[in-house]
C-alpha positions in Angstrom: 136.7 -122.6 101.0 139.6 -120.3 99.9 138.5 -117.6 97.1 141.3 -116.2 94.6 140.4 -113.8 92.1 142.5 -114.2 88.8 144.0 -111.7 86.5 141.8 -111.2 83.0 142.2 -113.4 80.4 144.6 -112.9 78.2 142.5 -114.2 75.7 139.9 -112.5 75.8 141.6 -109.0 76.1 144.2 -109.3 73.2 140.9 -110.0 71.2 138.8 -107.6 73.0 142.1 -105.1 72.0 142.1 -105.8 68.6 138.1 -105.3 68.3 138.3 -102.1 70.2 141.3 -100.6 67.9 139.6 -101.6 64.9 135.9 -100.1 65.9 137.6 -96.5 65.5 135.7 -95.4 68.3 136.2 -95.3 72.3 135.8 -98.7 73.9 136.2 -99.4 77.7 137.5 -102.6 78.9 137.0 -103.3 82.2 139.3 -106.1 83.8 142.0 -106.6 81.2 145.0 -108.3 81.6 148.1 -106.2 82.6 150.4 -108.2 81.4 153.6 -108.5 79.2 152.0 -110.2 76.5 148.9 -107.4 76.4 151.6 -104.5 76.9 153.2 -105.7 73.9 150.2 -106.2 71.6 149.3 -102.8 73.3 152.3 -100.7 72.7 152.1 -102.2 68.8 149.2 -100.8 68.1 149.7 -97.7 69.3 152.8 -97.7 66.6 150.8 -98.4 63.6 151.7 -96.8 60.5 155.0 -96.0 61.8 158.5 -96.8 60.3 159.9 -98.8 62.8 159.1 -102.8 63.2 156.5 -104.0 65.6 158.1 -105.5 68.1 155.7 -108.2 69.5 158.2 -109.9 72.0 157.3 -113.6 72.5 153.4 -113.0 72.2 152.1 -115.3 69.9 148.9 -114.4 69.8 149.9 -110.4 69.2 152.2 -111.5 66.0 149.9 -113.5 64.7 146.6 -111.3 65.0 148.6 -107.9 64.2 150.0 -110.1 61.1 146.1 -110.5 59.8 145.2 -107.7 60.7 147.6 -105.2 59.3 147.3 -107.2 55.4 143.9 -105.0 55.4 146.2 -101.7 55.4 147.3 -99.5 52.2 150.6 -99.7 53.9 153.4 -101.8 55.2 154.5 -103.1 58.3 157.0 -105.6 59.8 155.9 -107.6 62.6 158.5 -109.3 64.7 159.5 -110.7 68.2 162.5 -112.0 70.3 164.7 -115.1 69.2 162.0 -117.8 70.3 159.3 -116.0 68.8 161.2 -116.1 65.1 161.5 -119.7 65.6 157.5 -120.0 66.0 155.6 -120.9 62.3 153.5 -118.2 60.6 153.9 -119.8 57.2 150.2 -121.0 57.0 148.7 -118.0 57.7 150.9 -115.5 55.5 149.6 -118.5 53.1 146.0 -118.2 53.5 146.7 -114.3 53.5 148.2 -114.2 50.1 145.0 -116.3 49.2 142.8 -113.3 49.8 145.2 -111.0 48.0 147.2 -109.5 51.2 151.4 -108.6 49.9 152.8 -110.9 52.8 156.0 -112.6 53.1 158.1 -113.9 56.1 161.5 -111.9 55.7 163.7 -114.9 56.5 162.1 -116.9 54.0 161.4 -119.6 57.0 158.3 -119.3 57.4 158.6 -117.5 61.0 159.1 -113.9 62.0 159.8 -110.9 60.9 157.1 -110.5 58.8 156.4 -108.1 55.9 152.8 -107.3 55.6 150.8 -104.6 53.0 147.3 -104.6 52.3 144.8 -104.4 50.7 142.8 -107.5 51.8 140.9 -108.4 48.5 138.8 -111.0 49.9 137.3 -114.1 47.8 137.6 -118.0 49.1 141.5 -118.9 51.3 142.6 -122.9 52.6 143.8 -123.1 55.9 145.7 -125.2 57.9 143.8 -125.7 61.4 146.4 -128.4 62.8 149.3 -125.9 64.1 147.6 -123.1 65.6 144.2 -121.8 65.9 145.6 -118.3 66.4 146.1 -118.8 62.6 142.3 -118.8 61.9 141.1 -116.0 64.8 143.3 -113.4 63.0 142.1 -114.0 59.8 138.2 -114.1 61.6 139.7 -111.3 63.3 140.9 -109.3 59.9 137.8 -110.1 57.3 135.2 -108.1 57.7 137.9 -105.3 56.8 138.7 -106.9 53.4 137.1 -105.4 50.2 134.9 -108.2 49.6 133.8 -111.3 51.4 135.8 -113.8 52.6 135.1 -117.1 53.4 137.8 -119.5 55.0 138.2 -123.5 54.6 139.8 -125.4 57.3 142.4 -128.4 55.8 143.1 -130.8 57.9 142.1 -131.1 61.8 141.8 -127.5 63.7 143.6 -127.4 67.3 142.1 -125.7 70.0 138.7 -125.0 68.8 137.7 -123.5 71.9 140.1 -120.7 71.3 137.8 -119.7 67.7 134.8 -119.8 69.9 136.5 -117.1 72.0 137.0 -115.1 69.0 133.8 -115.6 67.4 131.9 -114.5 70.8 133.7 -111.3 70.9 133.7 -110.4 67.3 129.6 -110.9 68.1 130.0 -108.3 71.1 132.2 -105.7 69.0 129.1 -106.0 66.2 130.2 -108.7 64.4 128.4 -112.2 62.8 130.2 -114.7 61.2 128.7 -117.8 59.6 130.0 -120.9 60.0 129.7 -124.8 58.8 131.1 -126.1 62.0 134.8 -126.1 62.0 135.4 -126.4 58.9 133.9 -123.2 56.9 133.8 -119.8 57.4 132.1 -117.0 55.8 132.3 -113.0 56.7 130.6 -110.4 54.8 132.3 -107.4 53.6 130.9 -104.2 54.6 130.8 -104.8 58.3 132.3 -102.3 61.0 133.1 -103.2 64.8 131.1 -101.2 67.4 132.9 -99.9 70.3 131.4 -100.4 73.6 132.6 -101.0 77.4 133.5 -104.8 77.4 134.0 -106.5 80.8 136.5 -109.5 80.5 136.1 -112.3 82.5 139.2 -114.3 84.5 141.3 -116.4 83.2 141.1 -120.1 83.0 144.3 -121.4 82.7 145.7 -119.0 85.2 143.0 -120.2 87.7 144.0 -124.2 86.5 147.5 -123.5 88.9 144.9 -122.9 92.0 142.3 -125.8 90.3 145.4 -127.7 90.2 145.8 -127.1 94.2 142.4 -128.1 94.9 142.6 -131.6 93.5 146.2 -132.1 95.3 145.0 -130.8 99.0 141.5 -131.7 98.6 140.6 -128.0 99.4 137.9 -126.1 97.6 139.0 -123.1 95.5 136.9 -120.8 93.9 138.3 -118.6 91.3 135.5 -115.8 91.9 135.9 -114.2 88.4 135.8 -117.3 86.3 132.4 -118.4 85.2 131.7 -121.9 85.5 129.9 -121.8 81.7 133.0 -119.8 80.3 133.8 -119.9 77.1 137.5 -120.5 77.3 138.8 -123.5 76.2 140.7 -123.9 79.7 137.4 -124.6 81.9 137.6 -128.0 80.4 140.5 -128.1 82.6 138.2 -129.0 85.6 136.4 -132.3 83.9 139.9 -133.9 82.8 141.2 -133.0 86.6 138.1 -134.4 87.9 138.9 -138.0 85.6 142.6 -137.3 87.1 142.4 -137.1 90.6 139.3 -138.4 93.2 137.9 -135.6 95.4 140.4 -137.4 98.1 143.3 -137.8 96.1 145.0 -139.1 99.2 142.9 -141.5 100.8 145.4 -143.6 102.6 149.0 -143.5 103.4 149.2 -146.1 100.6 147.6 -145.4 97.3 146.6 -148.5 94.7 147.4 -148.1 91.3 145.0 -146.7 89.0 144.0 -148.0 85.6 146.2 -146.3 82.7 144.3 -143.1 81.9 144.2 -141.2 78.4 143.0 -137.8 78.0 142.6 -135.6 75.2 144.2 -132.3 75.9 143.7 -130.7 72.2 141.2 -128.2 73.5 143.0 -126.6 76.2 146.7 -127.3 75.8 147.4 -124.2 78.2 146.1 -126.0 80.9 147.1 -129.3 79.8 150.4 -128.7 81.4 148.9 -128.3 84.9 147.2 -131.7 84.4 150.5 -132.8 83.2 152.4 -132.1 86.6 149.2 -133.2 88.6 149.6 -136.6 86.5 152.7 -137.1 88.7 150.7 -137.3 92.0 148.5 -139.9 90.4 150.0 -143.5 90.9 149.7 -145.1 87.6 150.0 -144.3 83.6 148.3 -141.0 82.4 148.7 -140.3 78.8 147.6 -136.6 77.8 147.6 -137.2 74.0 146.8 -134.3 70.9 149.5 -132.0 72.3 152.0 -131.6 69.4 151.0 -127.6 68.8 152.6 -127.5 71.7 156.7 -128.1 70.8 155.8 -124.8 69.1 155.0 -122.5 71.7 157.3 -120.2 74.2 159.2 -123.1 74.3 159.1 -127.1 73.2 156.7 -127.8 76.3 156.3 -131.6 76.3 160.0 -132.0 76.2 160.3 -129.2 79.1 157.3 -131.2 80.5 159.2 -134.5 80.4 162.5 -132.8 81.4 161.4 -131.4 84.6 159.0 -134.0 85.5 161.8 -136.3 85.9 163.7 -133.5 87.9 161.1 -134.1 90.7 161.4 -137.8 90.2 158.7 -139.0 88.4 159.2 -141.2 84.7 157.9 -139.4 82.1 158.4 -139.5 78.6 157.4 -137.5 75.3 155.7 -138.6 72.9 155.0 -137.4 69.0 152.0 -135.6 69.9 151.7 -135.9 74.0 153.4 -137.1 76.8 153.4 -140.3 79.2 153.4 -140.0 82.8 154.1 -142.4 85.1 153.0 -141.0 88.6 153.8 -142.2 91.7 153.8 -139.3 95.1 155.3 -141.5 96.8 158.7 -141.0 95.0 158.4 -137.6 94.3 160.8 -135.4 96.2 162.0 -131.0 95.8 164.4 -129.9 93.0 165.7 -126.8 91.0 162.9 -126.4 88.1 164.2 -125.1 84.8 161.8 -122.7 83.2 162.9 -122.4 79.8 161.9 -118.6 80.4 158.5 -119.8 79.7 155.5 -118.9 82.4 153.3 -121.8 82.0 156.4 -123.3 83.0 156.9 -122.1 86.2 153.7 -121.7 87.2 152.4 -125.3 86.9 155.5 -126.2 88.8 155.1 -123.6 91.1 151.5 -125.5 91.6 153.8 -128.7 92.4 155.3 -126.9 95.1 152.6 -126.8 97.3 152.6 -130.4 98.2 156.6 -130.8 97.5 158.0 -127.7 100.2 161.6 -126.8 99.3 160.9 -127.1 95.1 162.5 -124.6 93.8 161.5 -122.4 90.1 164.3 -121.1 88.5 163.9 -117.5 86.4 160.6 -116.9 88.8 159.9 -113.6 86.9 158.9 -115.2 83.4 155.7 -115.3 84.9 155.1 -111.8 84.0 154.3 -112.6 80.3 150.4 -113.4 82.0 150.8 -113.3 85.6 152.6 -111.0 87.1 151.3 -111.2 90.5 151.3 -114.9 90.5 153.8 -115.7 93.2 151.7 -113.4 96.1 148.5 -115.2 95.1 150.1 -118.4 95.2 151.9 -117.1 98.7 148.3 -116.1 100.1 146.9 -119.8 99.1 149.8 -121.3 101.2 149.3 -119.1 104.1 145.7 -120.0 104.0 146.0 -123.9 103.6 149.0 -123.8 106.5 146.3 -121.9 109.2 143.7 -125.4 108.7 144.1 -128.0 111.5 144.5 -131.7 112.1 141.8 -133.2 113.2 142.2 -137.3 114.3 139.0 -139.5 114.7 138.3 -142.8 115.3 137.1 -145.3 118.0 138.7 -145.6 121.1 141.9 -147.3 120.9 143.1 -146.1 117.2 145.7 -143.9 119.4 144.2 -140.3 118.4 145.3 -139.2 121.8 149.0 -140.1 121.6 149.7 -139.9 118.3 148.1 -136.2 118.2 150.1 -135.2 121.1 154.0 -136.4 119.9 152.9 -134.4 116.1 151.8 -131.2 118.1 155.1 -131.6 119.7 157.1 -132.6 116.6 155.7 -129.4 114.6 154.9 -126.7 117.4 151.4 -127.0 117.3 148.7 -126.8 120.0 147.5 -130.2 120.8 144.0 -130.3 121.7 141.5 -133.1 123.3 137.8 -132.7 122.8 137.4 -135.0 125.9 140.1 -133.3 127.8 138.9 -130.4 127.4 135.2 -131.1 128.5 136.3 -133.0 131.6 138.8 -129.7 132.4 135.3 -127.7 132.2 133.3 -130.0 134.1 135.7 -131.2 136.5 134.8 -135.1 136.5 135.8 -137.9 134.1 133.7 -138.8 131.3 132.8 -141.8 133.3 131.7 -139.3 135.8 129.3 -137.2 133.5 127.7 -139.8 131.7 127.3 -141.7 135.2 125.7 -138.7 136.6 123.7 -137.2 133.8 124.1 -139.6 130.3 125.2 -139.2 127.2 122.4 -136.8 126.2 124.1 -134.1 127.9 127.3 -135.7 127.5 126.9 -134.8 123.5 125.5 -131.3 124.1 128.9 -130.4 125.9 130.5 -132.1 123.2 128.8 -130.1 120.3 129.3 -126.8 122.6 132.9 -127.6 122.7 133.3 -128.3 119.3 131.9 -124.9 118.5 134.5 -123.0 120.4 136.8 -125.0 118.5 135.4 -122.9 115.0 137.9 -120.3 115.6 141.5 -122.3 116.8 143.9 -122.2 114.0 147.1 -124.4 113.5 146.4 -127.0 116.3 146.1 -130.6 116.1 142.9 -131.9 117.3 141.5 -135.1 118.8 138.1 -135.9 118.8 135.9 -138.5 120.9 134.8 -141.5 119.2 131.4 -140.3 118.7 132.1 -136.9 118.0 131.9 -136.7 114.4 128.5 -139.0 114.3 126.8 -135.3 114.9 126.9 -134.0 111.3 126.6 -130.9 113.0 130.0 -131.2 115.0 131.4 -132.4 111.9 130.2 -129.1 109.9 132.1 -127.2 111.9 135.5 -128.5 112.3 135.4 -129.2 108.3 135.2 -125.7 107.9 138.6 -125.4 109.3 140.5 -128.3 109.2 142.1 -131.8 107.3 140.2 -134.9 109.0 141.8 -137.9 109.0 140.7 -141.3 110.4 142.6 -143.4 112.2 141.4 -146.9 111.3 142.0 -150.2 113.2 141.3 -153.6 113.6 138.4 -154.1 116.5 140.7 -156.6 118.1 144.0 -154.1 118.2 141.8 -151.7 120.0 140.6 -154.1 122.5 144.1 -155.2 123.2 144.6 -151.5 123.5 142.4 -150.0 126.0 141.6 -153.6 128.0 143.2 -152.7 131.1 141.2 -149.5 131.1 138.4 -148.9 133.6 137.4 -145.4 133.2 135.3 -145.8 130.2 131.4 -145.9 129.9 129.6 -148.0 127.7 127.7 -146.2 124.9 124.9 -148.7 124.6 124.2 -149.1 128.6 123.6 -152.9 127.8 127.5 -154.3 127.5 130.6 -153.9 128.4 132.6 -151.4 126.6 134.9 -154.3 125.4 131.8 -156.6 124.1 130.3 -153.6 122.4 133.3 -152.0 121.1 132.9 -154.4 117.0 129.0 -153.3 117.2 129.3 -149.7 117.4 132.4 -149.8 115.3 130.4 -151.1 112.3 127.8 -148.3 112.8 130.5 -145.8 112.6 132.8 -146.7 110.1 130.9 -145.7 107.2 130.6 -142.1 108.9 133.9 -141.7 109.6 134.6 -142.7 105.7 132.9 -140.3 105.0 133.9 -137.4 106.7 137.3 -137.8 106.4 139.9 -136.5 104.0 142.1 -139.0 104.7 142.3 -142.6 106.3 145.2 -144.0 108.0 145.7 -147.3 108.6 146.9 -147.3 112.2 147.1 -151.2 113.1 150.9 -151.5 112.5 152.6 -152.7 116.0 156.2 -153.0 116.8 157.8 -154.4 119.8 158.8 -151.0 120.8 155.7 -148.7 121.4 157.2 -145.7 121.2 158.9 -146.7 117.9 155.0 -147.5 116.7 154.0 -143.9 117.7 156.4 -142.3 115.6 156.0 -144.1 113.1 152.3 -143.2 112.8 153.4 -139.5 113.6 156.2 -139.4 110.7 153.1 -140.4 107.9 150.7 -137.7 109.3 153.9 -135.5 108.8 154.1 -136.5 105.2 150.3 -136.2 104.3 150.3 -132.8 105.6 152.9 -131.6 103.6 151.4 -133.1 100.8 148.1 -131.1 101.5 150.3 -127.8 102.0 149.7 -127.5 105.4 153.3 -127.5 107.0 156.4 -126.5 104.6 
């Protein structure tokens, strides 16, 4: 398993920001985000009450919280960002603010930024739209317990991202907080209430661990983010269940993969993360719709049309929709290309995911990923590095051609080709024939499992095993610890055409000829190979040149390798 620890979330520490600047005391908060975005909201506060504007860059979530917050103030600010973030709405929350008596007023008079804001915050009963943002409602959440009396807010229409008010409500709750609520739909804060400061510790975050999630369910490779909690509140843990619906725990199981029945998922909850499930929708052969995504045409860019723009780039049909996007997946069409970022980080970094099982794709404007994470290339580096060090390991009966094949890849990519039953008869000095002959399989299998454990420790090498070697769950522990198995599966009647002229092989059962037994002991083993494996290759294909068959077989491994990251 390969362990990544993920910067802090940026949603919890721009909250966790606001709560500590607003307690008027000294709060610690251990593991917050360095990131653009939090220097931004960061450097704002520290300029409150000054005469200059607040310049916010394109932080969404700093604009709109500083916008709340600052209509509780006796005096006035103006809140603004780059060119995309005045091109982002605010108009329904300097709505709901003028509601509750705040002297707000976007200063283009289109509903975006710059933003005029004066307090006081009178309080009493505001309506607000929950189907652009939820950012809207956290800053008023956010905001209300400063106003002079209470406040209680009334969702209109469907609220986005609900998750994300959670968030806000839990660490409101930490900071000394308590909000009642009527589901989603009514809010009520009592006047009177002061945050607490305290040392806060911030978890990881979700949606930057979805890129390495996201690399998991391509390779097949367990990643642990190590300081995301599996019962998180952020809305992106959701993220996990809608990549487990997307792709199998062996998302390649064959060098041809069947269609899958159209698939429709509900990204409203976590449309940060919806974008990595959107590129992973390309390596999934068949329809995926991810559906309740308009909020996002208004984030750091028009993400389903980038989406849809730069899927295509890689060579896979996708098309936007009203409030989603279609994707038509297919791997084995998808090929490298230049990726345009449209200077947004969620961008690039769920292409940057991509690139993992495409080598040579390329991400354009690389450093946007500072506005979260700015150290995102050298993790993603370090996960490559690690999937590249795992071997190949071929099983299968005699006669699947684990032998040959493994030998012309080691060749073909530099690798150390390795025999398990090579390498015992090298260390015994007689055939297998010879040993089991002399003193049976018994101890046959007990050289085979000490073999197999001075395997634990090769790196990089392509590895063939015996027949039986992977029947011993114990053997098969231990090279899964290190290493992509595939099986190399064949008709019992191409094997015996195979290996009939051979007459250096035992029987297993001691009853038959090798031949005669070989469909019996297939059938006991195929299930186990199944099931061991990370991928199975149908290896029956014959040509009249052999060689030609050989490379063939070697050219596919190539390709599922590099779809699993483990050779650029």
């Amino acid at each position: 398993m390969i362990e990544i620890s993920v910067p802090g979330s940026k949603s919890i520490t721009n909250r966790a920001l606001i709560a500590a600047a607003l307690s008027g005391g000294k709060s610690k908060l251990k593991n917050a985000l360095e990131s653009d975005d939090t220097k931004f909201l960061k450097r704002a506060l520290g300029k409150i009450g000054g005469s200059q504007p607040l310049f916010c860059g394109n932080a969404g979530t700093a604009v709109r919280f500083l916008t709340a917050v600052l209509a509780t103030q006796p005096f006035r600010s103006v809140i603004t960002g780059d060119a995309r973030m005045q091109k982002r709405p605010i108009q329904d929350l300097l709505d709901a603010l003028k509601m509750l008596g705040a002297d707000v007023r976007a200063l283009k008079n289109n509903g975006c930024p710059p933003v005029s804001v004066a307090g006081p915050l009178l309080g009493g009963i505001c309506k607000l739209k929950g189907n652009v943002s939820s950012q809207f409602l956290s800053g008023l959440l956010l905001a209300a317990p400063l106003a002079r009396n209470d406040v209680t807010i009334i969702i209109d229409e469907h609220l986005v991202s609900k998750p994300y008010v959670d968030l806000t409500l839990s660490v409101m709750a930490a900071f000394g907080i308590r909000v009642k609520r009527n589901g989603y739909k009514k809010f009520f804060i009592k006047a009177g209430q002061k945050y607490r400061a305290r040392n806060f510790e911030i978890e990881g975050d979700a949606s930057s661990a979805s890129y390495f999630w996201g690399i998991s369910a391509l390779t097949g490779e367990p990643i642990n983010a190590v300081n995301v909690p599996k019962n998180s509140l952020q809305a992106d843990i959701r993220f996990l269940a809608a990549a487990q619906k997307l792709l199998s725990p062996h998302p390649l199981p064959s060098a041809t993969i069947s269609h899958h029945q159209p698939l429709t998922i509900n990204c409203s909850d976590f449309p940060d993360s919806a974008m990595t499930l959107a590129v992973l929708s390309a390596f999934r052969k068949g329809k995926t719709i991810l559906a309740e995504l308009a909020n996002l045409r208004v984030k750091e860019c028009d993400r389903l049309h980038a989406l849809a723009s730069e899927l295509k780039r890689i060579g896979c049909r996708a098309r936007e929709l009203p409030d989603g996007i279609a994707i038509n997946g297919n791997p084995e069409k998808l090929h490298p290309a230049k990726i345009k970022t449209y200077n947004d980080h969620r961008m690039a970094m769920c292409f940057g995911m991509a690139s993992v099982a495409l080598p040579g794709l390329r991400i354009e404007n690389p450093g946007c990923v500072r506005k979260t994470y700015p150290n995102f290339w050298k993790d993603l580096a370090r996960v490559k590095s690690q999937l590249q060090e795992k071997n190949l390991v071929l099983t299968g009966m005699r006669g699947s051609g684990k032998s040959r094949i493994g030998a012309l890849l080691g060749r073909a990519l530099g690798r150390r080709f390795i025999d398990i039953d090579d390498l015992i008869e090298e260390k015994e000095k007689k055939s297998i024939s010879e040993i089991v002959s002399r003193r049976g399989w018994k101890y046959f299998r007990l050289l085979e499992q000490k073999t197999v454990q001075k395997l634990a420790s090769i790196r990089r090498a392509i590895i063939a095993t015996g027949g039986g070697t992977l029947m011993d769950p114990r053997n098969a522990k231990i090279l899964k610890q290190n290493s992509k198995i595939v099986f190399l599966e064949c008709p019992v009647k191409i094997m015996r055409r195979r290996i009939g002229a051979s007459t250096h092989r035992p029987s297993l059962t001691g009853k038959k000829n090798f031949l005669d037994e070989l469909a019996e002991i297939y059938e006991k083993r195929k299930r186990k190979y199944e099931a061991v494996a990370d991928a199975i290759m149908d290896v029956s294909r014959q040509t009249n040149r052999k060689r030609r068959d050989f490379e063939f077989k070697r050219e596919r491994l190539i390709a599922l390798m590099k779809r699993w990251g483990m050779i650029e």
